[in-house]
GUKOLVEX-55234 format. One record per residue (C-alpha): x, y negated, z; residue in three letters. Coordinates in steps of 0.2 Angstrom, whole numbers. Layout:
N
ATOM     px     py     pz    r
ATOM      X      Y      Z  ALA
...
END
This chain:
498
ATOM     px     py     pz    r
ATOM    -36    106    -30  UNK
ATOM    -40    120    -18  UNK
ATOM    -46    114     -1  UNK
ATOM    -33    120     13  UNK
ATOM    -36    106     27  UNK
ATOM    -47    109     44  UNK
ATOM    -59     98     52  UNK
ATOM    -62     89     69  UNK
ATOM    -76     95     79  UNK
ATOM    -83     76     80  UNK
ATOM    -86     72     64  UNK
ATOM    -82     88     51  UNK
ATOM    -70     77     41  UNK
ATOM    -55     85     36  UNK
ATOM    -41     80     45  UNK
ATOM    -33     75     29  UNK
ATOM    -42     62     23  UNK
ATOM    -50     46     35  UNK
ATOM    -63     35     31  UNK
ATOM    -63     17     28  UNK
ATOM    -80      7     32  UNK
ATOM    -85     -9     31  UNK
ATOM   -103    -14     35  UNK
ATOM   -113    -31     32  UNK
ATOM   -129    -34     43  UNK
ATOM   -143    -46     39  UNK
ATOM   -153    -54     55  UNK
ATOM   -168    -62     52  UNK
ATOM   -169    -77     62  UNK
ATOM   -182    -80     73  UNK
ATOM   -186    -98     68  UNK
ATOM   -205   -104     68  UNK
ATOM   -203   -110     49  UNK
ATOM   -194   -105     33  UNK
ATOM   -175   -111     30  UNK
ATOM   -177   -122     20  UNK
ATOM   -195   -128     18  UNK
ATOM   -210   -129     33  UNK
ATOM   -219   -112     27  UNK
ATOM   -221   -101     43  UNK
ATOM   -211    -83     46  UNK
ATOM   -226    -76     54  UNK
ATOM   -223    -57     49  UNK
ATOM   -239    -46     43  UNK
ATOM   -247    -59     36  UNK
ATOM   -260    -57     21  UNK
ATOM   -246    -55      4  UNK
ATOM   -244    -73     -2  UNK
ATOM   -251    -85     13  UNK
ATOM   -233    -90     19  UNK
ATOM   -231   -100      3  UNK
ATOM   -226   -116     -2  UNK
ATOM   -219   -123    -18  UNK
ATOM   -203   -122    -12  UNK
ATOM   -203   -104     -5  UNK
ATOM   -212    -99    -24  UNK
ATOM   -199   -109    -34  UNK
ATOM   -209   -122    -41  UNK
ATOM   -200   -135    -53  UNK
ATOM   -194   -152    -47  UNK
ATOM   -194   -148    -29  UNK
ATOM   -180   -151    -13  UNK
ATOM   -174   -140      1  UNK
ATOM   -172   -148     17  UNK
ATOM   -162   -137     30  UNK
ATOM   -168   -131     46  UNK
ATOM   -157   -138     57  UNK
ATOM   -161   -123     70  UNK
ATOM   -152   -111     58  UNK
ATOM   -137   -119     61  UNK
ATOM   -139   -118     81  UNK
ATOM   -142   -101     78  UNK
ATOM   -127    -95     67  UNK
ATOM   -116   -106     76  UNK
ATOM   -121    -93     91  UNK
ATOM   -118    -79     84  UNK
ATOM   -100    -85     76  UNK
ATOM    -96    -90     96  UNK
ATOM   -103    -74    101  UNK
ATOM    -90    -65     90  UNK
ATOM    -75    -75     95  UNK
ATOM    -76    -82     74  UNK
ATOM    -69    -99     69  UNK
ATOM    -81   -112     65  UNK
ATOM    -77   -121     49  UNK
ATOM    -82   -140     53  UNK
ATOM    -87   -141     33  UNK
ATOM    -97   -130     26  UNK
ATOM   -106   -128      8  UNK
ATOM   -121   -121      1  UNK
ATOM   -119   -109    -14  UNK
ATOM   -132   -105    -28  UNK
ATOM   -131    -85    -31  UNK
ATOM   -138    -80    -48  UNK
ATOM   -149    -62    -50  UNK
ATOM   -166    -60    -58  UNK
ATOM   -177    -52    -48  UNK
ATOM   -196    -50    -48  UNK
ATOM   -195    -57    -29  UNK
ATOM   -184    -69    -33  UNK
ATOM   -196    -85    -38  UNK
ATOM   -181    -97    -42  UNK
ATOM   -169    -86    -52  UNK
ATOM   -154    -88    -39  UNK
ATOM   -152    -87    -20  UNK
ATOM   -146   -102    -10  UNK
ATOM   -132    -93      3  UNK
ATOM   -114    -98      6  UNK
ATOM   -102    -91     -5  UNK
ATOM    -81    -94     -2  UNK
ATOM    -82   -107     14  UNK
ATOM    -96    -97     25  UNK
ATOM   -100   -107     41  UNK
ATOM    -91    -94     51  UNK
ATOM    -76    -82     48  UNK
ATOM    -61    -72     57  UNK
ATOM    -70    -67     71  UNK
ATOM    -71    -49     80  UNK
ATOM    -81    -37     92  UNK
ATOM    -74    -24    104  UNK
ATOM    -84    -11    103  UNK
ATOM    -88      2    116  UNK
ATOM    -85     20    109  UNK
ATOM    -86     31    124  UNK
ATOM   -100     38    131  UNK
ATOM    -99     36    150  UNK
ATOM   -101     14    147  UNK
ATOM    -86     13    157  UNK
ATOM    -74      1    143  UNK
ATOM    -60     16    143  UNK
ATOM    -63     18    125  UNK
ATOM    -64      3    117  UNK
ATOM    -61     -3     97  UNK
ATOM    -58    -20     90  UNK
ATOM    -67    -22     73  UNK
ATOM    -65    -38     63  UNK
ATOM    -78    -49     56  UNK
ATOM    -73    -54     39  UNK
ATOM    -88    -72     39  UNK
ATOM   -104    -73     46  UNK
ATOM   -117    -86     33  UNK
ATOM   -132    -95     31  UNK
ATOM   -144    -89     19  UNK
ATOM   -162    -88     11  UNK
ATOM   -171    -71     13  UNK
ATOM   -180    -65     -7  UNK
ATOM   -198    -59     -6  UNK
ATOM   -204    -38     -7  UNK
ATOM   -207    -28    -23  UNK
ATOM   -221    -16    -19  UNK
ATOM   -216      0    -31  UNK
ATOM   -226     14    -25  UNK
ATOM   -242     10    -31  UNK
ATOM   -250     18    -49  UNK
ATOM   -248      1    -56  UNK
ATOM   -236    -12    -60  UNK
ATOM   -225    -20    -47  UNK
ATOM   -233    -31    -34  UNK
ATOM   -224    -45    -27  UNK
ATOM   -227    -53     -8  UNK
ATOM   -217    -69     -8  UNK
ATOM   -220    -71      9  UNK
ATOM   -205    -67     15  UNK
ATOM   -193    -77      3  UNK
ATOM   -186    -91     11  UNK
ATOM   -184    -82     28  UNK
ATOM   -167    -88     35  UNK
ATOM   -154    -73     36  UNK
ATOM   -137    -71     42  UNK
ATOM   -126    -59     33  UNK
ATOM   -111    -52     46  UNK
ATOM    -97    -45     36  UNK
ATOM    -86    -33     46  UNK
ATOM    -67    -31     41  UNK
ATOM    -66    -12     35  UNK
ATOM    -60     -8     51  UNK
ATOM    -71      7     54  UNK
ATOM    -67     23     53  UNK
ATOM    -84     33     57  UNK
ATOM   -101     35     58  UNK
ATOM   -101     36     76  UNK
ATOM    -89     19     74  UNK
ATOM   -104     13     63  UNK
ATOM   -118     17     72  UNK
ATOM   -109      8     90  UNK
ATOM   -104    -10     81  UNK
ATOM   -120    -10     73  UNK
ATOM   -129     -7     92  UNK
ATOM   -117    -20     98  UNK
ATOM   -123    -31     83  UNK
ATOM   -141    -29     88  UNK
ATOM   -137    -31    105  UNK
ATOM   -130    -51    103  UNK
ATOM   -144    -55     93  UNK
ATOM   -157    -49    105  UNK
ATOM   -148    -60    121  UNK
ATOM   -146    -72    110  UNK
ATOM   -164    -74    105  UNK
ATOM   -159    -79     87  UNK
ATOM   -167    -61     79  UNK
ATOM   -180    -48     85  UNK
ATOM   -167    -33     78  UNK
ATOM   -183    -23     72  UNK
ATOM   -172    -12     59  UNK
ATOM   -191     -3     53  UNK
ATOM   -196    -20     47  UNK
ATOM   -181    -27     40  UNK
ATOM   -177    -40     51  UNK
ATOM   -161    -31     53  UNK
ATOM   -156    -22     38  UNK
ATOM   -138    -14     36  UNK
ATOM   -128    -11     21  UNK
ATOM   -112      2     20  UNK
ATOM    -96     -1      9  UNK
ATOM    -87     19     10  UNK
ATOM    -72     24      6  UNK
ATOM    -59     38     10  UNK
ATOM    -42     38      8  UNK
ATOM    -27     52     15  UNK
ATOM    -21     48     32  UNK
ATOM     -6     38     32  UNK
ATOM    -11     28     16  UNK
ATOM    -15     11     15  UNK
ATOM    -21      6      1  UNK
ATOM    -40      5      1  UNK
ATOM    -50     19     -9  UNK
ATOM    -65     18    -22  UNK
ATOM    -78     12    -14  UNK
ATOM    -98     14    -16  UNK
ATOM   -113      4     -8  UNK
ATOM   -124     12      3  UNK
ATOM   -142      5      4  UNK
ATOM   -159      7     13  UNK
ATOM   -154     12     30  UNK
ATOM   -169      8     42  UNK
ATOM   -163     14     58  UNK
ATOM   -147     18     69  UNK
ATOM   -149     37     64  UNK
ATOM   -152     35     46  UNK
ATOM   -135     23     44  UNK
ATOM   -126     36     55  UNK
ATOM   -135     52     44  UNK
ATOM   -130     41     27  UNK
ATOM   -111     39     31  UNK
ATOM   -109     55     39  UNK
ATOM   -115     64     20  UNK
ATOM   -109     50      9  UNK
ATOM    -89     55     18  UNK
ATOM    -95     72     16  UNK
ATOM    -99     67     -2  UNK
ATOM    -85     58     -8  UNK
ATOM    -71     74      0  UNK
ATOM    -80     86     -6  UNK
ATOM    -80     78    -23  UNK
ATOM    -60     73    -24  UNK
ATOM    -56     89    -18  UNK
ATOM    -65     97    -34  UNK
ATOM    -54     87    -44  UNK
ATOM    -66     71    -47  UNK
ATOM    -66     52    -45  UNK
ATOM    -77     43    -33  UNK
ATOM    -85     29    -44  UNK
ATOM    -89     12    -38  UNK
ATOM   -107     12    -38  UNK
ATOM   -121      4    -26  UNK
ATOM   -130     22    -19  UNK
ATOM   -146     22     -8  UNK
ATOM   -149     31      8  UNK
ATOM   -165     46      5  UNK
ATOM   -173     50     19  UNK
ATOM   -184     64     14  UNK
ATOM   -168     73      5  UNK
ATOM   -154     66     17  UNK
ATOM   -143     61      3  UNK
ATOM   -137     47     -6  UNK
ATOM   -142     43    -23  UNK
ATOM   -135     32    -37  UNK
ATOM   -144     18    -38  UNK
ATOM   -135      5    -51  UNK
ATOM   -114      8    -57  UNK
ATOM   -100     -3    -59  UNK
ATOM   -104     -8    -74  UNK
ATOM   -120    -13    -69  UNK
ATOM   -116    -22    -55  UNK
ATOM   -120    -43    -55  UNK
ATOM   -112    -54    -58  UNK
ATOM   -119    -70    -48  UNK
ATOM   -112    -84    -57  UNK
ATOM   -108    -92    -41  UNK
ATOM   -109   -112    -40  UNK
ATOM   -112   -127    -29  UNK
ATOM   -127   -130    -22  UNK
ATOM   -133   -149    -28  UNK
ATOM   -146   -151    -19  UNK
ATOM   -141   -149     -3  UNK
ATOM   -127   -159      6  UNK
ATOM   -114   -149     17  UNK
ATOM   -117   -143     35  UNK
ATOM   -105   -152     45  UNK
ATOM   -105   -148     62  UNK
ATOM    -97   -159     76  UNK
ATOM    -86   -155     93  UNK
ATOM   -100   -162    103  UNK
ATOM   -113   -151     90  UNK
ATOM   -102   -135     95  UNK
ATOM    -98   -135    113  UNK
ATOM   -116   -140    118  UNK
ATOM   -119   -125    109  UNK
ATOM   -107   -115    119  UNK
ATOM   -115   -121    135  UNK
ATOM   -131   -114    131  UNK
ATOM   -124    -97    128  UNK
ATOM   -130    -82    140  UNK
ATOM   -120    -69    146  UNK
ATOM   -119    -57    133  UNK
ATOM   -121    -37    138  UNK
ATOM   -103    -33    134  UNK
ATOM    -98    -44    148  UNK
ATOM   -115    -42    161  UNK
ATOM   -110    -24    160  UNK
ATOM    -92    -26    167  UNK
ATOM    -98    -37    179  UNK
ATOM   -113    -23    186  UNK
ATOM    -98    -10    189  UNK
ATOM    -87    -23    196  UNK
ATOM   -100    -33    207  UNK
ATOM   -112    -20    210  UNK
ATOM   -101     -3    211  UNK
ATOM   -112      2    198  UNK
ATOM   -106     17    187  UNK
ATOM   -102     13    168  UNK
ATOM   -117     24    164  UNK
ATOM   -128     15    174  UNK
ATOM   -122     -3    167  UNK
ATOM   -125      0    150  UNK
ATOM   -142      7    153  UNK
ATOM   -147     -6    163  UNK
ATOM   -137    -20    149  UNK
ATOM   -147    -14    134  UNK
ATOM   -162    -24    136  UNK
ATOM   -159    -43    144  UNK
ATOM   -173    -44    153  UNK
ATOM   -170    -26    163  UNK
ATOM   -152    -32    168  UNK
ATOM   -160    -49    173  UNK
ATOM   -174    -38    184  UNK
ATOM   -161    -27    192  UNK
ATOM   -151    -42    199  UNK
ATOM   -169    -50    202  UNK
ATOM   -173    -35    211  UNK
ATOM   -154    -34    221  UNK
ATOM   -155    -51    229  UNK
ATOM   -172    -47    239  UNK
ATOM   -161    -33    247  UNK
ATOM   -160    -36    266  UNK
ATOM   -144    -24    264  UNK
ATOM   -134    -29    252  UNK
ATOM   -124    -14    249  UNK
ATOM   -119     -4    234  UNK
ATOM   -127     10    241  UNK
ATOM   -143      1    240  UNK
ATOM   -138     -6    221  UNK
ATOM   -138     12    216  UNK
ATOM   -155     16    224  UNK
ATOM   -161      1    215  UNK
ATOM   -152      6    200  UNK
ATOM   -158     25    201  UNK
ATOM   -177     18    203  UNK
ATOM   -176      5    188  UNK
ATOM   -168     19    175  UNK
ATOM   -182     32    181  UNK
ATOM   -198     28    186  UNK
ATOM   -199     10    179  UNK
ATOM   -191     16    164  UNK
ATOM   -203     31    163  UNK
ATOM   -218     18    162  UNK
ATOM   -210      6    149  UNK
ATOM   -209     23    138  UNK
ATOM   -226     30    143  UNK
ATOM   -237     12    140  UNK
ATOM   -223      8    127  UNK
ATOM   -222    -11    135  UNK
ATOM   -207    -19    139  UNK
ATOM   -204    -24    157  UNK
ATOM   -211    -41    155  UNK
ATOM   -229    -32    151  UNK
ATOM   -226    -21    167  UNK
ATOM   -231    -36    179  UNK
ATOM   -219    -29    192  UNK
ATOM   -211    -38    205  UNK
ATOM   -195    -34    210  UNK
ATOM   -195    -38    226  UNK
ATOM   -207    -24    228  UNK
ATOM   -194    -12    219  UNK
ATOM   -181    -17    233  UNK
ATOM   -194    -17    249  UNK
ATOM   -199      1    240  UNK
ATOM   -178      5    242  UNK
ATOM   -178     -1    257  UNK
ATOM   -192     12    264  UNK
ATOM   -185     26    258  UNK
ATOM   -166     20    263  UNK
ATOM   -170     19    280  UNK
ATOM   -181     35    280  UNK
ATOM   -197     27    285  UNK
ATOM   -205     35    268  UNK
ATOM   -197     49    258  UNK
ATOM   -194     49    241  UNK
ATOM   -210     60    236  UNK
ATOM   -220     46    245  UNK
ATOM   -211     33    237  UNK
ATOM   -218     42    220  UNK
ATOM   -234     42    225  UNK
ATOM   -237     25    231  UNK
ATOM   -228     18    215  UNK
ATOM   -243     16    206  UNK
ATOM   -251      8    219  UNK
ATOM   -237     -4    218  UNK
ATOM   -239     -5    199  UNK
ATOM   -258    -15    203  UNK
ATOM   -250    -28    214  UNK
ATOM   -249    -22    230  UNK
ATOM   -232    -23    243  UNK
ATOM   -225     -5    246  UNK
ATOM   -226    -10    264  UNK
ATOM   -244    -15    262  UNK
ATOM   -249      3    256  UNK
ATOM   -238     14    269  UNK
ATOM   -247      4    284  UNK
ATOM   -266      6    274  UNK
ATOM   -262     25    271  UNK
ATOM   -253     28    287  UNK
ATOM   -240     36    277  UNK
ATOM   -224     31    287  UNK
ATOM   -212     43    288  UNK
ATOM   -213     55    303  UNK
ATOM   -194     57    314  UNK
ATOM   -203     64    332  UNK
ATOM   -193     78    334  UNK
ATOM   -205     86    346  UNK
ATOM   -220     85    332  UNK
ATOM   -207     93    319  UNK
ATOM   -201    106    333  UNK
ATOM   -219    113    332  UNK
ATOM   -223    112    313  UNK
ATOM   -204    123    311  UNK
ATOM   -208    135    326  UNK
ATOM   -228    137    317  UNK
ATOM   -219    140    299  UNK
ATOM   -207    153    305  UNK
ATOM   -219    162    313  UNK
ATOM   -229    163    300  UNK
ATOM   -217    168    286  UNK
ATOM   -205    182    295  UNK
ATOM   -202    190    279  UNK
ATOM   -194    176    274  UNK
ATOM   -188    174    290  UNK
ATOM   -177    191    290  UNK
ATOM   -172    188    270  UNK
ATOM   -161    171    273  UNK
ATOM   -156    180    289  UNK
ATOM   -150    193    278  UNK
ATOM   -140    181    266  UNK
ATOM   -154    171    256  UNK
ATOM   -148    155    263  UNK
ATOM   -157    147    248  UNK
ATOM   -175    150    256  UNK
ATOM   -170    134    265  UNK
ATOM   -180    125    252  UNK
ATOM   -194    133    256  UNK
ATOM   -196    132    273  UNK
ATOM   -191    113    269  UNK
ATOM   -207    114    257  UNK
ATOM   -218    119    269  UNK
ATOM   -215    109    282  UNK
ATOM   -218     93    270  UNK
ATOM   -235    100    263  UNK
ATOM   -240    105    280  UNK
ATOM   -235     87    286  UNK
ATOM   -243     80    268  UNK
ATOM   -223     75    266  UNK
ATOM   -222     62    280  UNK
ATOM   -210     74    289  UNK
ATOM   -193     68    288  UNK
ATOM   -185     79    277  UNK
ATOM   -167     76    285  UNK
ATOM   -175     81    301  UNK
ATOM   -184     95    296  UNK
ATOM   -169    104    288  UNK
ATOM   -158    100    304  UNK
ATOM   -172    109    316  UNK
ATOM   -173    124    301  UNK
ATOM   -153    126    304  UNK
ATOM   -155    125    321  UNK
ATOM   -169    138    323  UNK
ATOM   -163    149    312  UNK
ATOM   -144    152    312  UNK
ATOM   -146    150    332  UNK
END
């Protein structure tokens, strides 16, 4: 068939065809001990310390749930607006692999702890919720994490068990996603929940959040759901965006050269930016799923459920409304300032030490936090925890250069002395660095400037009305930027279009 459509500028798919997407998400829960056994979770531990005879498979003995797993799935499945089944029951999944020390996995197979729920996602760019996409989440369930095969050594395959027996969550979307972008935005929004929830560190490089892609494409107007394959081995946002966008690109390219798409599990190369086949249809398991005997179902009470509701924080979906609505703040600025917990909670730390509680002075506070604090947690790669700064001194430090008693250049400089400890207003008074408004003092500085520079002088009389900066400059080195810069470029105006 001869290949006659166009393509959208977003995402190069012909305009033909749309792609359908599910994706399932592992989080690693952040639980002192194993799911079902006492072993600890510590990772980057020596291979094999984290071990028990339950966690290496050993015959004869019992897992006991960690009754913290529950608490966290059950936050999450609230999180995402899912039904909480009151019942729930364990499942034995059958595979044979090298890192699996008992032959099966213990997960939940057709009544999962949580199901039906949904996320609206964000997909503009400005943060300001007027593109926004509802995708469902088919279950969210408990299960046990398998150890790590070690392949790329010149010997046989090592095996760390110290990971098996890690509790996971596996969040199934519906396949409600229609691109990469799509993709890449509930997966963020994913990581997001888990991070305010506390229940997962959502370090993708280290697998405690690992992502899995079912792709499909089907023409437009068709509802019926196409073959799908598996994508695999996507460590980071990029990679999962990079791996749909070329396995779409794949699959077109392919039905429009008169092949089939085959159901087939593919993983993500990096090095190559391609997918490649990894284990077919035919291939695929068949888990032989069955009860679990040895553990009893979860049942999980009203009272269990709504004291878990109560302990819920406000997540960054709703925080980030609340910042444009409370705080004037634009959508850009409210979902930088949502992405990490801790800066939202520093921002409005920082707002209420305020003397002017204005939305003027929320954006200076939001402008300082997204630049120069921001600047320092990438520098020292530290989160703003490790910064050790107050935020009442972030507000005082607003609060100079709002009522012009320093300038912004001074608030620069004496940023680092704030950094050690020490009040904004503390340093301006040791350093003598307040801001200088005597209009007689600036009168001369002008007067001694424009006299010296009469080239200048007679060019941005001629038309080069953008020397003002420069005389502006001038005046602040020659004041070492404690001149007023409003006043400065008042007297400039006045001196020289007089």
């Amino acid at each position: 068939m001869t290949n006659t459509t166009t393509t959208t500028s977003q995402n190069l798919m012909p305009t033909q065809y749309e792609a359908v997407i599910g994706l399932e998400v592992h989080a690693q829960l952040l639980t002192n001990s194993k799911i079902f056994c006492a072993d600890p979770t510590t990772f980057g531990e020596p291979p094999n310390t984290n071990v028990s005879p339950v966690s290496l498979g050993h015959p004869g003995v019992l897992p006991v749930l960690n009754k913290q797993v529950v608490e966290y799935t059950l936050k999450m499945g609230l999180a995402t607006h899912s039904h909480i089944r009151p019942v729930s029951l364990f499942a034995r999944k059958h595979y044979f692999y090298p890192d699996l020390p008992k032959g099966y996995q213990i997960s939940q197979f057709d009544e999962p702890i949580c199901y039906e729920g949904y996320l609206d996602v964000e997909l503009d760019t400005k943060g300001d919720g007027t593109q926004t996409k509802r995708i469902g989440i088919t279950r969210i369930h408990i299960e046990e994490d398998a150890g790590k095969s070690i392949h790329d050594l010149d010997i046989d395959t090592l095996v760390d068990l110290n990971r098996a027996g890690v509790p996971l969550i596996e969040i199934v979307s519906e396949p409600d996603i229609r691109s990469a972008q799509e993709a890449v935005a509930y997966l963020t929004q994913i990581r997001q929940i888990v991070l305010y929830l506390g229940i997962c560190d959502g370090n993708m490089e280290e697998g405690s959040l690992r992502c899995d892609a079912n792709i499909s494409i089907r023409p437009v107007g068709e509802t019926k759901l196409g073959t799908k394959t598996e994508v695999k081995n996507m460590n980071s946002f990029r990679n999962v965006e990079k791996a749909i966008e070329y396995e779409i690109k794949r699959q077109i390219e392919l039905v429009e050269s008169g092949g089939k798409v085959v159901q087939e599990t593919r993983g993500w190369d990096a090095n190559s930016q391609t997918t490649k086949p990894q284990r077919s249809k035919e291939q695929a398991h068949d888990y032989r799923y069955f009860p679990e005997p040895d553990l009893p179902p979860i049942r999980v009470s009203n009272e269990w459920l709504e004291r878990v509701r109560a302990e819920l924080p406000e997540l960054a979906f709703d925080r980030k409304r609340r910042f444009v609505k409370d705080f004037g703040l634009p959508g850009y600025d409210a979902s930088v300032l949502t992405q990490e917990q801790d800066v939202a909670q520093f921002f409005e730390d920082a707002c209420s030490h305020l003397t002017e509680k204005t939305k003027d002075r929320y954006k200076l506070v939001s402008n300082w936090i997204m630049t120069e604090v921001m600047r320092i947690l990438g520098e020292r790669k530290i989160t703003i925890q490790e910064l050790n700064l107050a935020p009442q001194y972030v507000a005082e430090l607003v609060e100079l250069f709002a009522s012009d008693t320093i300038s912004s250049k001074i608030a620069k400089e004496i940023f680092p002395d704030v950094l050690q400890g020490k009040s904004p207003k503390q340093v301006v008074e040791e350093k003598g660095l307040a801001q200088v408004s005597d209009t007689s003092f600036i009168v001369d500085i002008v007067e001694q400037i424009l006299n010296s520079n009469p080239d200048e002088v007679q060019r941005y009389r001629g038309g080069k009305t953008n020397l003002m900066g420069f005389f502006v400059g001038q005046a602040l080195k020659e004041t070492k930027g404690k001149a007023n810069p409003k006043v400065v470029t008042q007297i400039l105006q006045e001196r020289l279009n007089g």
